[in-house]
mmCIF entry with sequence, helices, sheets and N, C-alpha, C, O atoms, coordinates in Angstrom:
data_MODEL
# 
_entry.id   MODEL 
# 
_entity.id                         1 
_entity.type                       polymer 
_entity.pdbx_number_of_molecules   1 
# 
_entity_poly.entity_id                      1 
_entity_poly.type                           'polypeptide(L)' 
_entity_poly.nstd_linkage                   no 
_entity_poly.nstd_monomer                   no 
_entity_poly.pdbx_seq_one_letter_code       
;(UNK)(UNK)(UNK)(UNK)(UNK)(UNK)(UNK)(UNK)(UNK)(UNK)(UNK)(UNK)(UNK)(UNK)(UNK)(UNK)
(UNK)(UNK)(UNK)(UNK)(UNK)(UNK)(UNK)(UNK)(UNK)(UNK)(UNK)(UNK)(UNK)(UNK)(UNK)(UNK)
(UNK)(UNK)(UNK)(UNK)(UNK)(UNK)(UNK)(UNK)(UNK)(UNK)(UNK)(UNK)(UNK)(UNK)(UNK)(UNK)
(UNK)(UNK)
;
_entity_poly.pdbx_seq_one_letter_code_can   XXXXXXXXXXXXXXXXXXXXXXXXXXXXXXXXXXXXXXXXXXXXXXXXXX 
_entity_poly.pdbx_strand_id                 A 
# 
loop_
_entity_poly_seq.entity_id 
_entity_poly_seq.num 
_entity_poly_seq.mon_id 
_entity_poly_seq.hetero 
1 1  UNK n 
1 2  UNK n 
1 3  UNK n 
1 4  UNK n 
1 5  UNK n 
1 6  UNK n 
1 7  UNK n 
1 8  UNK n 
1 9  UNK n 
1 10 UNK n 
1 11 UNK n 
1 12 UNK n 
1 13 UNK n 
1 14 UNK n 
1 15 UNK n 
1 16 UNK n 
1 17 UNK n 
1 18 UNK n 
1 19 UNK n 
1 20 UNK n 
1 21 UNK n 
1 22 UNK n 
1 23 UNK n 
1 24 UNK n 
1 25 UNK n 
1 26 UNK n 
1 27 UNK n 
1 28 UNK n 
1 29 UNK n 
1 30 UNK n 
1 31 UNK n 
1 32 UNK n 
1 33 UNK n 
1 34 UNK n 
1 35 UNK n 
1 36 UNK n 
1 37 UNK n 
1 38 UNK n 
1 39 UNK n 
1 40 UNK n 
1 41 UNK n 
1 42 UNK n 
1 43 UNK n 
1 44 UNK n 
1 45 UNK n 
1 46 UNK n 
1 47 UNK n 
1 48 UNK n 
1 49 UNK n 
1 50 UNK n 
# 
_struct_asym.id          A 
_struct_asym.entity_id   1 
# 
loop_
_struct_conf.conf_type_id 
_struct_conf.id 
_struct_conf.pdbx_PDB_helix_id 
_struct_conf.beg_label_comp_id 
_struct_conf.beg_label_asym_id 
_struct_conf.beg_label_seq_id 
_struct_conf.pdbx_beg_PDB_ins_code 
_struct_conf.end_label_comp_id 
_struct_conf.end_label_asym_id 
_struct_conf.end_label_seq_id 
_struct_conf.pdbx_end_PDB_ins_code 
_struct_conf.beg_auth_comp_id 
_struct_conf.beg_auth_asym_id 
_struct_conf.beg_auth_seq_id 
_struct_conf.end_auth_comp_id 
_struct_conf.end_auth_asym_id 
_struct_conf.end_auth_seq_id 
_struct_conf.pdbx_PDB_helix_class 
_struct_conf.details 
_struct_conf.pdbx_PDB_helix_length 
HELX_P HELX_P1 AA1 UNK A 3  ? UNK A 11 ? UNK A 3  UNK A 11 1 ? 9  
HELX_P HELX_P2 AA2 UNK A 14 ? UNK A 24 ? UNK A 14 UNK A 24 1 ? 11 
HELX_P HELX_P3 AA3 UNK A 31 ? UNK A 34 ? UNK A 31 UNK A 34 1 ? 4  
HELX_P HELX_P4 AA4 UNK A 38 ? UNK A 49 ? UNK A 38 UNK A 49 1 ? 12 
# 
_struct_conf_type.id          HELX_P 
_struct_conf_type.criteria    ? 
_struct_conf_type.reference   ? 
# 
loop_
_atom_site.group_PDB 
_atom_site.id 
_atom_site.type_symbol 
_atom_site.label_atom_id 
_atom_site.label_alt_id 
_atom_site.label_comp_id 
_atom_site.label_asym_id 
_atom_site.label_entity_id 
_atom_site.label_seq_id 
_atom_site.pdbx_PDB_ins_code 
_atom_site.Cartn_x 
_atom_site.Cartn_y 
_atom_site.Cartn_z 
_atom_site.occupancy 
_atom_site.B_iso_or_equiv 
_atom_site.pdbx_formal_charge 
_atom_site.auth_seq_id 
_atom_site.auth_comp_id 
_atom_site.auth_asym_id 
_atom_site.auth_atom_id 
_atom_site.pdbx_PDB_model_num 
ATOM 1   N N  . UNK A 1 1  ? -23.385 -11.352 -1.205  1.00 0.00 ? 1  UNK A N  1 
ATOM 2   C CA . UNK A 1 1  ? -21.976 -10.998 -1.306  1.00 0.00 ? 1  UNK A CA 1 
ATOM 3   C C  . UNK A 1 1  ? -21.219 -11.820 -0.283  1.00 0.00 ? 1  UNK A C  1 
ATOM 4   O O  . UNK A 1 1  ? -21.632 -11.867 0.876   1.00 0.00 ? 1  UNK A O  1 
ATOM 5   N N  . UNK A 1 2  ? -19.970 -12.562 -0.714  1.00 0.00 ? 2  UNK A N  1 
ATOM 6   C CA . UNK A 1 2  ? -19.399 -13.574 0.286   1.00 0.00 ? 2  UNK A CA 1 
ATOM 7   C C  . UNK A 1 2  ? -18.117 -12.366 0.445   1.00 0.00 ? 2  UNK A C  1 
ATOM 8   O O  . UNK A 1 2  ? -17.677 -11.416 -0.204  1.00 0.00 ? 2  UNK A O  1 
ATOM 9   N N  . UNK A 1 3  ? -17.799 -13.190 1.962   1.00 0.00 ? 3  UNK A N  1 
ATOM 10  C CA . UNK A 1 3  ? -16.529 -12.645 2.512   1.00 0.00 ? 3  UNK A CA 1 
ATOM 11  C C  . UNK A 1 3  ? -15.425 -12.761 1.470   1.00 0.00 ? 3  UNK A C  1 
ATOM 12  O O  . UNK A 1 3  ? -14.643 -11.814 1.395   1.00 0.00 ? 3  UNK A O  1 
ATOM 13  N N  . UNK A 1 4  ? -15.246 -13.899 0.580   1.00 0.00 ? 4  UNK A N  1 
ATOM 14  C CA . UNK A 1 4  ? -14.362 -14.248 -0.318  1.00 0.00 ? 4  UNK A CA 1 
ATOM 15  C C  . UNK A 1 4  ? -14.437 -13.068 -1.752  1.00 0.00 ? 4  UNK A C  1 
ATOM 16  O O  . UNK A 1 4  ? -13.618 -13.086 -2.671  1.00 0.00 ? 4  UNK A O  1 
ATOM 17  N N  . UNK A 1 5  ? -15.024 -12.584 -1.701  1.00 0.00 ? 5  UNK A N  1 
ATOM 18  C CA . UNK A 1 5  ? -15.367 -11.448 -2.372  1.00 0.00 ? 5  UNK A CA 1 
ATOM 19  C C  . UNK A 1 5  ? -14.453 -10.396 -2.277  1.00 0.00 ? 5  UNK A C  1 
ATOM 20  O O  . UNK A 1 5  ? -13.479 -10.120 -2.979  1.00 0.00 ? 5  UNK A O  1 
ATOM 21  N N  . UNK A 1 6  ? -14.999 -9.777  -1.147  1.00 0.00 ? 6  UNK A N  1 
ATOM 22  C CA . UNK A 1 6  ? -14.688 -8.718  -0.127  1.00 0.00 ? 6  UNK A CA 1 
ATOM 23  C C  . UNK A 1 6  ? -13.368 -8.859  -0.600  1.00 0.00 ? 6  UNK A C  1 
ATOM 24  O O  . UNK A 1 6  ? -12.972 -8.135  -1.514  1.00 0.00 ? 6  UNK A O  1 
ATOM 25  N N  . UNK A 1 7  ? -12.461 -9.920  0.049   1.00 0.00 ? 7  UNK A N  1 
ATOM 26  C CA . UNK A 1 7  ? -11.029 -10.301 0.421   1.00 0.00 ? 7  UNK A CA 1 
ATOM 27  C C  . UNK A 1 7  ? -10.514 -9.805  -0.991  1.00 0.00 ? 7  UNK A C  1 
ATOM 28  O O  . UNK A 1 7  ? -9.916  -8.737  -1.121  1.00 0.00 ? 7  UNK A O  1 
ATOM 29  N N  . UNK A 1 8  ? -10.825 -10.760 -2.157  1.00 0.00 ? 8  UNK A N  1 
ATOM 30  C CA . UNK A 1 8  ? -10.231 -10.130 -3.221  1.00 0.00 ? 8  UNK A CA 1 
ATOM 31  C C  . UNK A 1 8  ? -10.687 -8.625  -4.030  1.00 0.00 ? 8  UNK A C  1 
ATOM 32  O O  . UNK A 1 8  ? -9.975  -8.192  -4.937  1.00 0.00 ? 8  UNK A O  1 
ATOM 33  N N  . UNK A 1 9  ? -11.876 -7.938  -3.616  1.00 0.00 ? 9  UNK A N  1 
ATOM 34  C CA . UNK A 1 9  ? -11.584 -6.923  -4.141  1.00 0.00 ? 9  UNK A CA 1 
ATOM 35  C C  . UNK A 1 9  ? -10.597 -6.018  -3.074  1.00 0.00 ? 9  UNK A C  1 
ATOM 36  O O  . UNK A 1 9  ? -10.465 -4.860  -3.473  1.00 0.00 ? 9  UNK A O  1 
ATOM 37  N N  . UNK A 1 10 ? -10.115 -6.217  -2.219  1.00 0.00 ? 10 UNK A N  1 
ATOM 38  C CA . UNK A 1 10 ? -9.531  -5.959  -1.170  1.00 0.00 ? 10 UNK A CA 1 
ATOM 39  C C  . UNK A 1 10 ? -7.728  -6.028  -2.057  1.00 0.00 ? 10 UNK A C  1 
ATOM 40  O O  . UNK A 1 10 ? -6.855  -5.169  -2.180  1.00 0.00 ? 10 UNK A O  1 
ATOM 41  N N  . UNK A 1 11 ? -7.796  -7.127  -2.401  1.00 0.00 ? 11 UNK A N  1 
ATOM 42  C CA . UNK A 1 11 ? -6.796  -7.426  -2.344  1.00 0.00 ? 11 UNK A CA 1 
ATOM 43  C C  . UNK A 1 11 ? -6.392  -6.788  -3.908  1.00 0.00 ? 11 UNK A C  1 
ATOM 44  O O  . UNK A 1 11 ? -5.218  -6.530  -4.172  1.00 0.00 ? 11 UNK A O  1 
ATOM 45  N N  . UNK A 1 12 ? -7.212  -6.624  -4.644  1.00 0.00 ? 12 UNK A N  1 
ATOM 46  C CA . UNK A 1 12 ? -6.517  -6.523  -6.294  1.00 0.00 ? 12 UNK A CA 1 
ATOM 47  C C  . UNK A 1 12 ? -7.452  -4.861  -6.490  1.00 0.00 ? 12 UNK A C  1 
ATOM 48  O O  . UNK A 1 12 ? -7.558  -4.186  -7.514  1.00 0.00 ? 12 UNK A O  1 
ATOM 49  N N  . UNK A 1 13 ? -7.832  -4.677  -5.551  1.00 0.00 ? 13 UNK A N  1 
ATOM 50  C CA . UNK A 1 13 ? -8.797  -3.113  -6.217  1.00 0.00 ? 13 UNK A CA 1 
ATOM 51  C C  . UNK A 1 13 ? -7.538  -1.819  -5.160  1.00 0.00 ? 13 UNK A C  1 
ATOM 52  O O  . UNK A 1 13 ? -7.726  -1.806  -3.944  1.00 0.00 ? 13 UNK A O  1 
ATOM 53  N N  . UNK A 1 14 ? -7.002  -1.377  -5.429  1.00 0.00 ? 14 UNK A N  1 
ATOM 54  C CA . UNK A 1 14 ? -6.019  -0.316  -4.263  1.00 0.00 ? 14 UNK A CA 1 
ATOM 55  C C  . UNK A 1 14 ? -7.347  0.441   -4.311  1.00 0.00 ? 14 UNK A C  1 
ATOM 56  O O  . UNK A 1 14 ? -7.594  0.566   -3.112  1.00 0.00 ? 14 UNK A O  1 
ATOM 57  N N  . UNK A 1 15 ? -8.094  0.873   -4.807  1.00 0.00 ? 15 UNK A N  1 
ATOM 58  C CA . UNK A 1 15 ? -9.026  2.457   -4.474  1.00 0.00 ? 15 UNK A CA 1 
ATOM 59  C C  . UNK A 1 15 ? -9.583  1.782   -3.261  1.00 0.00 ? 15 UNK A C  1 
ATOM 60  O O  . UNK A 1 15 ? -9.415  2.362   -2.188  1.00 0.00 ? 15 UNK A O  1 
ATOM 61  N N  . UNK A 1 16 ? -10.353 0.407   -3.277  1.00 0.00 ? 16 UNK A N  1 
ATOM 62  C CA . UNK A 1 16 ? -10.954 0.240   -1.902  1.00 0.00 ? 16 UNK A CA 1 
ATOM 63  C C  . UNK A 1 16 ? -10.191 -0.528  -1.415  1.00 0.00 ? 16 UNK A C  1 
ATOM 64  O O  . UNK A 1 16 ? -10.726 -1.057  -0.440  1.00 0.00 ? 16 UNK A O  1 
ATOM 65  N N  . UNK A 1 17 ? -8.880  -0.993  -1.635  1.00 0.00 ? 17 UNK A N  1 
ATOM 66  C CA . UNK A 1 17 ? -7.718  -0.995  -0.589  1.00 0.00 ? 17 UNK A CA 1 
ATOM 67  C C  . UNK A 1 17 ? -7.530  -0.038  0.373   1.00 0.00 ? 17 UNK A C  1 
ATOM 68  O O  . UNK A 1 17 ? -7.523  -0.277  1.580   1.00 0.00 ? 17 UNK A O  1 
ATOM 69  N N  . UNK A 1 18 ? -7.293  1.627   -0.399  1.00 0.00 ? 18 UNK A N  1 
ATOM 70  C CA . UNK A 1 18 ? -6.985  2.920   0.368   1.00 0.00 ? 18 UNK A CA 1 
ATOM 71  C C  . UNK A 1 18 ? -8.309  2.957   1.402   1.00 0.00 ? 18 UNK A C  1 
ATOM 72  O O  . UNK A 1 18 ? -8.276  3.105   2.624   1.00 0.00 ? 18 UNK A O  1 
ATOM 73  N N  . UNK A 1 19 ? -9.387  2.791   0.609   1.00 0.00 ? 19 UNK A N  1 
ATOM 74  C CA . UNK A 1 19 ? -10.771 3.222   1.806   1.00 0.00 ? 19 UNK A CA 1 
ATOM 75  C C  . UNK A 1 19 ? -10.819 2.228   2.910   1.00 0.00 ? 19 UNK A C  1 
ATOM 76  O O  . UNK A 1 19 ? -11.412 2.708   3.876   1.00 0.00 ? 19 UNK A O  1 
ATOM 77  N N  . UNK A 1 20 ? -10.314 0.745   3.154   1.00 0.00 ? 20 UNK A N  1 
ATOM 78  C CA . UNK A 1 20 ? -10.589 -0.047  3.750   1.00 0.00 ? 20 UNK A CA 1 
ATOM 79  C C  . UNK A 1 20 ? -9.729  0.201   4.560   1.00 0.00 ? 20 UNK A C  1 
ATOM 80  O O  . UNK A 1 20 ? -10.045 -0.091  5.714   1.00 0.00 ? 20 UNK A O  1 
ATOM 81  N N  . UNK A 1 21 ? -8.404  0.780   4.375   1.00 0.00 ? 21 UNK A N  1 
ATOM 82  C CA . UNK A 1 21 ? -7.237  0.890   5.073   1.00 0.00 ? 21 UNK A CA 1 
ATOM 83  C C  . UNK A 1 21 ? -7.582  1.880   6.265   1.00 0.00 ? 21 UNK A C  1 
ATOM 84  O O  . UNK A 1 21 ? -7.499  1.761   7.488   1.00 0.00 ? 21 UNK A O  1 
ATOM 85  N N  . UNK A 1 22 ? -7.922  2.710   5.585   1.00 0.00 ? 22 UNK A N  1 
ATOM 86  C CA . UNK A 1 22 ? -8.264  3.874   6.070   1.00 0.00 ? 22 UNK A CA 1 
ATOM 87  C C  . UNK A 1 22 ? -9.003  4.665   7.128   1.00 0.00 ? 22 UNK A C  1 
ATOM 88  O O  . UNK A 1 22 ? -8.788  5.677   7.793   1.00 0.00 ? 22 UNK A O  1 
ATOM 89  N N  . UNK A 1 23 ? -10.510 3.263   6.923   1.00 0.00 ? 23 UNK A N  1 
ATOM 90  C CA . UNK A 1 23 ? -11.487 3.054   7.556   1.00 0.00 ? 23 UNK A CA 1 
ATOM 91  C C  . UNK A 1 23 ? -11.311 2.358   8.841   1.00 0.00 ? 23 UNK A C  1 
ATOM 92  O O  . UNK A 1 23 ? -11.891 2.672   9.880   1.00 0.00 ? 23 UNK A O  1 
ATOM 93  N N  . UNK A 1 24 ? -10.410 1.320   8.690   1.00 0.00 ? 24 UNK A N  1 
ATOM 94  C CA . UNK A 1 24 ? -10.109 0.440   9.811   1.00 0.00 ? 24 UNK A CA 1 
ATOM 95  C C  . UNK A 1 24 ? -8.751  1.179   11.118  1.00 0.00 ? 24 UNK A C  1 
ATOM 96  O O  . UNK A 1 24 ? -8.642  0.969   12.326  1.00 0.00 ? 24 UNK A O  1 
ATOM 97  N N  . UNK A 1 25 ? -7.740  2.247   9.971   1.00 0.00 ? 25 UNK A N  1 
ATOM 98  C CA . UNK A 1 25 ? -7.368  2.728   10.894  1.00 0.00 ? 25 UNK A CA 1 
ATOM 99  C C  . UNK A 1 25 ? -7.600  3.706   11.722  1.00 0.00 ? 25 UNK A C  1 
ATOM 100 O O  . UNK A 1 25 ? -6.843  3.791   12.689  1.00 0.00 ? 25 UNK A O  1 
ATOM 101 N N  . UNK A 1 26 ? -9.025  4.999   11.532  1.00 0.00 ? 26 UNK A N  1 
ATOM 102 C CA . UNK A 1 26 ? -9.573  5.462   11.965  1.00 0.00 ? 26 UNK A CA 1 
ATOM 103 C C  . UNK A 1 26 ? -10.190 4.789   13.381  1.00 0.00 ? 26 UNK A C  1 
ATOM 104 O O  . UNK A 1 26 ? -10.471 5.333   14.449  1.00 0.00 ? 26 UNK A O  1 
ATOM 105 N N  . UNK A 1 27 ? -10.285 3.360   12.945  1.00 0.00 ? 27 UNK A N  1 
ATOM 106 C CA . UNK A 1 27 ? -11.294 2.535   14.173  1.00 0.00 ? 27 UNK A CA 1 
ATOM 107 C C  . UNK A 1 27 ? -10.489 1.886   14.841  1.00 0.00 ? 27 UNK A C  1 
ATOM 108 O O  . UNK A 1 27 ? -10.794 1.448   15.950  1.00 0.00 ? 27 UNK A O  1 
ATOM 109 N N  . UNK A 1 28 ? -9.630  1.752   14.441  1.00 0.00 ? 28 UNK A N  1 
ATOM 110 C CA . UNK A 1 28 ? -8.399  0.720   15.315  1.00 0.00 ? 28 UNK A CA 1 
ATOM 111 C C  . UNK A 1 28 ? -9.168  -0.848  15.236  1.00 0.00 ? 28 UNK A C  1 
ATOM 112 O O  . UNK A 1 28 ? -9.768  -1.395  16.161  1.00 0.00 ? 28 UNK A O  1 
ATOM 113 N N  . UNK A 1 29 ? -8.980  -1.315  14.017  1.00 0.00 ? 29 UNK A N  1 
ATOM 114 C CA . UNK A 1 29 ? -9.509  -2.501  13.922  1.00 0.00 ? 29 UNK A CA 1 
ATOM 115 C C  . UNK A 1 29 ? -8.803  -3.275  12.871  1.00 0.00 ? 29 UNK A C  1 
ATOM 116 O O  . UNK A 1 29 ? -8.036  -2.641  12.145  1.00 0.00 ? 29 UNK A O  1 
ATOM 117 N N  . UNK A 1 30 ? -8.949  -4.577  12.676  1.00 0.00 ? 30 UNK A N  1 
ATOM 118 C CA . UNK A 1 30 ? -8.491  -5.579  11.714  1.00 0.00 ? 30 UNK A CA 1 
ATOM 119 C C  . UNK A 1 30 ? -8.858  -5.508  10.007  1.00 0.00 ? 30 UNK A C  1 
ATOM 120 O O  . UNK A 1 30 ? -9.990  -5.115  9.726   1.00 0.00 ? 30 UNK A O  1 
ATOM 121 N N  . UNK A 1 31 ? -8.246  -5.752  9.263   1.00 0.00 ? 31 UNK A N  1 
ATOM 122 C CA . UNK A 1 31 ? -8.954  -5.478  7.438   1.00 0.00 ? 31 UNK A CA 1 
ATOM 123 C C  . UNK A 1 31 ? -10.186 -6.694  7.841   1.00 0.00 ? 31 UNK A C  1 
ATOM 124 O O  . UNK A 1 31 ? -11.258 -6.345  7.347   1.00 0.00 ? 31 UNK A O  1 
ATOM 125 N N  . UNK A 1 32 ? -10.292 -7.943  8.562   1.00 0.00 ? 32 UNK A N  1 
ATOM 126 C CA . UNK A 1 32 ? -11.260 -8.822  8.698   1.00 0.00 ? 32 UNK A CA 1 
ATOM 127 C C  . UNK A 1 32 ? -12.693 -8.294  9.380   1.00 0.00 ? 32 UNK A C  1 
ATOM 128 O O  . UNK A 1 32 ? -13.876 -8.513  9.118   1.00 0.00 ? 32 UNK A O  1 
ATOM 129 N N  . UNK A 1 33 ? -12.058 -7.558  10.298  1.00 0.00 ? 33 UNK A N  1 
ATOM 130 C CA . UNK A 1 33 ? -12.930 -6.619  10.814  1.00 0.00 ? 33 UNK A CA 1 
ATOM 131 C C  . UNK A 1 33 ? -13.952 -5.417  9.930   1.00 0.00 ? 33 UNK A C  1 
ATOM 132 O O  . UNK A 1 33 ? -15.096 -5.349  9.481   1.00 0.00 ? 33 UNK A O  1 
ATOM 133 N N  . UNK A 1 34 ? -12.910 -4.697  10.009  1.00 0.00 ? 34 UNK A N  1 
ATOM 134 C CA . UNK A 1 34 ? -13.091 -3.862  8.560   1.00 0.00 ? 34 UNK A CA 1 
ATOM 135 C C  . UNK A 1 34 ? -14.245 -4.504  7.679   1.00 0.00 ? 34 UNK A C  1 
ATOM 136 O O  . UNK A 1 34 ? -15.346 -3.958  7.755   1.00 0.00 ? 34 UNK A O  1 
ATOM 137 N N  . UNK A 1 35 ? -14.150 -5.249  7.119   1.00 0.00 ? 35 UNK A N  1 
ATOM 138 C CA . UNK A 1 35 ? -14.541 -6.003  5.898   1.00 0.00 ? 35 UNK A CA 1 
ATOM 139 C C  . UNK A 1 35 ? -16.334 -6.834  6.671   1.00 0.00 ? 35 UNK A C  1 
ATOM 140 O O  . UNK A 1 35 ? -17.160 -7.414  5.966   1.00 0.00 ? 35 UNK A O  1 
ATOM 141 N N  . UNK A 1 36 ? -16.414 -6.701  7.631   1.00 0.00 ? 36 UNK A N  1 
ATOM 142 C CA . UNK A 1 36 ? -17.317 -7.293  8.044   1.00 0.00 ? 36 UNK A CA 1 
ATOM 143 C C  . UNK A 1 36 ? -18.632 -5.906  8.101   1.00 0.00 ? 36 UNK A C  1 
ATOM 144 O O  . UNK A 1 36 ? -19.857 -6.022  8.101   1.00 0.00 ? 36 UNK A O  1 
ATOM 145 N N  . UNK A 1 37 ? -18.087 -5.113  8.130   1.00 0.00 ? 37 UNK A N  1 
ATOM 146 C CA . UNK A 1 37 ? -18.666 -3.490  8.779   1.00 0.00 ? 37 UNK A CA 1 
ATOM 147 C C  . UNK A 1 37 ? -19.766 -3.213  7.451   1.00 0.00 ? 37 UNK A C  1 
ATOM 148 O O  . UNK A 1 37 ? -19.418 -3.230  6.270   1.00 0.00 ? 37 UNK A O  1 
ATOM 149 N N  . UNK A 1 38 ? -21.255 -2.940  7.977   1.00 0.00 ? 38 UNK A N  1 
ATOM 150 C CA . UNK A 1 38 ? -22.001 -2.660  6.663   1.00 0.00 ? 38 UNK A CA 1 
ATOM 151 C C  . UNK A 1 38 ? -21.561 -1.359  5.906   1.00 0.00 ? 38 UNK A C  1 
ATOM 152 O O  . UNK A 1 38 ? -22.096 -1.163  4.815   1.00 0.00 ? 38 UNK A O  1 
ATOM 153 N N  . UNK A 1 39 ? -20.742 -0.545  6.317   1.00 0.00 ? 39 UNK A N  1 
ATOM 154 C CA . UNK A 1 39 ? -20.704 0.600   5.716   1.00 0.00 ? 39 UNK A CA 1 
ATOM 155 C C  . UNK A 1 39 ? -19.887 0.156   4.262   1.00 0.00 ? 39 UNK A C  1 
ATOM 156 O O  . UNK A 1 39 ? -20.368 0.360   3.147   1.00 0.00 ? 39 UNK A O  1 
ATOM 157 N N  . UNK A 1 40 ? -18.571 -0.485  4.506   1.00 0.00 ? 40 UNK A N  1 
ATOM 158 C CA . UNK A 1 40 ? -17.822 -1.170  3.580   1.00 0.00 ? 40 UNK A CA 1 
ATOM 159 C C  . UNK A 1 40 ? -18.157 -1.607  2.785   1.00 0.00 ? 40 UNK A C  1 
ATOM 160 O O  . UNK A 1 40 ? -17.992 -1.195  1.637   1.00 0.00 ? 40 UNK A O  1 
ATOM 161 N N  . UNK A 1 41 ? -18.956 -2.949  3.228   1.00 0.00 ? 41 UNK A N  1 
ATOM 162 C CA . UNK A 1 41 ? -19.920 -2.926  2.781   1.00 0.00 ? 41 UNK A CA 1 
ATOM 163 C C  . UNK A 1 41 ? -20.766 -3.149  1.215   1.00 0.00 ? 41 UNK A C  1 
ATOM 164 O O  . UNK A 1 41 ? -20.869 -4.073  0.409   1.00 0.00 ? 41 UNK A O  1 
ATOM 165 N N  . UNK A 1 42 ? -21.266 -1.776  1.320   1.00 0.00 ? 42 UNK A N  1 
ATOM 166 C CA . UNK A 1 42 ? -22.049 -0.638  0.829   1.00 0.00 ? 42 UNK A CA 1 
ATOM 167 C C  . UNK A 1 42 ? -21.130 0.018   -0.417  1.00 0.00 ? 42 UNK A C  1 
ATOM 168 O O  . UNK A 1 42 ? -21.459 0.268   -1.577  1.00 0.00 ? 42 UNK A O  1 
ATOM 169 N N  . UNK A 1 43 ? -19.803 0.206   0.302   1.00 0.00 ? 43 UNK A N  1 
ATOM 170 C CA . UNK A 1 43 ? -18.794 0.603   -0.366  1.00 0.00 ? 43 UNK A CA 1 
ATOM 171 C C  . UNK A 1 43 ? -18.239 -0.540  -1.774  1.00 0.00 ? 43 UNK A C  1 
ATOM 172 O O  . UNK A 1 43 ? -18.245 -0.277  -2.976  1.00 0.00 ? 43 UNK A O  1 
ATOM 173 N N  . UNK A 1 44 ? -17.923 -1.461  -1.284  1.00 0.00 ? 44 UNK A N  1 
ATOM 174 C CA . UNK A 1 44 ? -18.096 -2.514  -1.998  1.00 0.00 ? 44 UNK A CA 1 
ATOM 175 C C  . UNK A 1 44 ? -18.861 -2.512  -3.385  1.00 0.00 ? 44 UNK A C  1 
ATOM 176 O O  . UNK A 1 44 ? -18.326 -2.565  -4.492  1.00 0.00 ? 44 UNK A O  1 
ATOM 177 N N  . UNK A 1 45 ? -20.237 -2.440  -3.106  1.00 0.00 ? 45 UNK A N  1 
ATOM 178 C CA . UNK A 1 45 ? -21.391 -2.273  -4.202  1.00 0.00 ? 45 UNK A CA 1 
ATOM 179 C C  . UNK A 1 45 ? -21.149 -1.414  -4.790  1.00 0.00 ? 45 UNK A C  1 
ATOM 180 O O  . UNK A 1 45 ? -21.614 -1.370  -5.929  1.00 0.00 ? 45 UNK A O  1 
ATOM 181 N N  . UNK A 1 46 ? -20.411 -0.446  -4.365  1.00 0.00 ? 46 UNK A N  1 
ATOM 182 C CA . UNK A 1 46 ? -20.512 0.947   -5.141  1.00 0.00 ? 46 UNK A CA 1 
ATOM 183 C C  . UNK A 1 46 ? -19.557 0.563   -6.544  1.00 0.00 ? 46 UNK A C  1 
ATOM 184 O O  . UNK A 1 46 ? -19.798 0.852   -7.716  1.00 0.00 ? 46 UNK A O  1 
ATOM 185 N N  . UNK A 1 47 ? -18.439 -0.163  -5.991  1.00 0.00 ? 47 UNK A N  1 
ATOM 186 C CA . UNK A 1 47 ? -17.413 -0.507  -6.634  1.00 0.00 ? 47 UNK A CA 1 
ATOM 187 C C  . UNK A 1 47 ? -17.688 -1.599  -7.838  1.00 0.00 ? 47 UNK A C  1 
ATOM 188 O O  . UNK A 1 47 ? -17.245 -1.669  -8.984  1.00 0.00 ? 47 UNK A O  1 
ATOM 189 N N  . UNK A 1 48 ? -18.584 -2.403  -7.111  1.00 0.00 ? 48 UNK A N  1 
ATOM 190 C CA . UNK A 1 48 ? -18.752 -3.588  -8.522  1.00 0.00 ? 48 UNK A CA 1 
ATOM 191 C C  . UNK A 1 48 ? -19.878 -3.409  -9.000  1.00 0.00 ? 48 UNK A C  1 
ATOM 192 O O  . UNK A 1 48 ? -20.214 -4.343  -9.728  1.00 0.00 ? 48 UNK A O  1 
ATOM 193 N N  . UNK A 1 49 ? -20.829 -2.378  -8.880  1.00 0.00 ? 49 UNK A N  1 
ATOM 194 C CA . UNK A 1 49 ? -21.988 -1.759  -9.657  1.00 0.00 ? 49 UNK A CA 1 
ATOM 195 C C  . UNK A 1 49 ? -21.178 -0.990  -11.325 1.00 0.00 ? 49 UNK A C  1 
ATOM 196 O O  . UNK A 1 49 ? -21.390 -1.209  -12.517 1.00 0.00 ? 49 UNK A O  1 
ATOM 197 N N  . UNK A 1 50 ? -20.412 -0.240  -10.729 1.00 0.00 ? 50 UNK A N  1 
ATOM 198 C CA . UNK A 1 50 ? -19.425 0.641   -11.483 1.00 0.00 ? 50 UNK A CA 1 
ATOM 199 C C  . UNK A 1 50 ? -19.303 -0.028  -13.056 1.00 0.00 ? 50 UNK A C  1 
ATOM 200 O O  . UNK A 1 50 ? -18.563 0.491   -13.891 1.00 0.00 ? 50 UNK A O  1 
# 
């Protein structure tokens, strides 16, 4: 899974828009940040398994 991935399901998916948002502001961190984190991830897969 490439970062370039990530970015656009980021960018065109809002459901793991909301979770990424969400996630990062809980942590006080960057969406780049964010997006690096295995949990996300994980989350990710869940999404393009679907």
């Amino acid at each position: 899974m490439s970062g370039e991935n990530l970015k656009n399901e980021y960018k065109f998916n809002s459901r793991f828009r909301q979770y990424v948002d969400k996630y990062r502001e809980n942590r006080h961190i960057t969406v780049e940040e964010a997006l690096t984190h295995e949990i996300v991830r994980q989350v990710y897969l869940s999404y393009t398994e679907v």
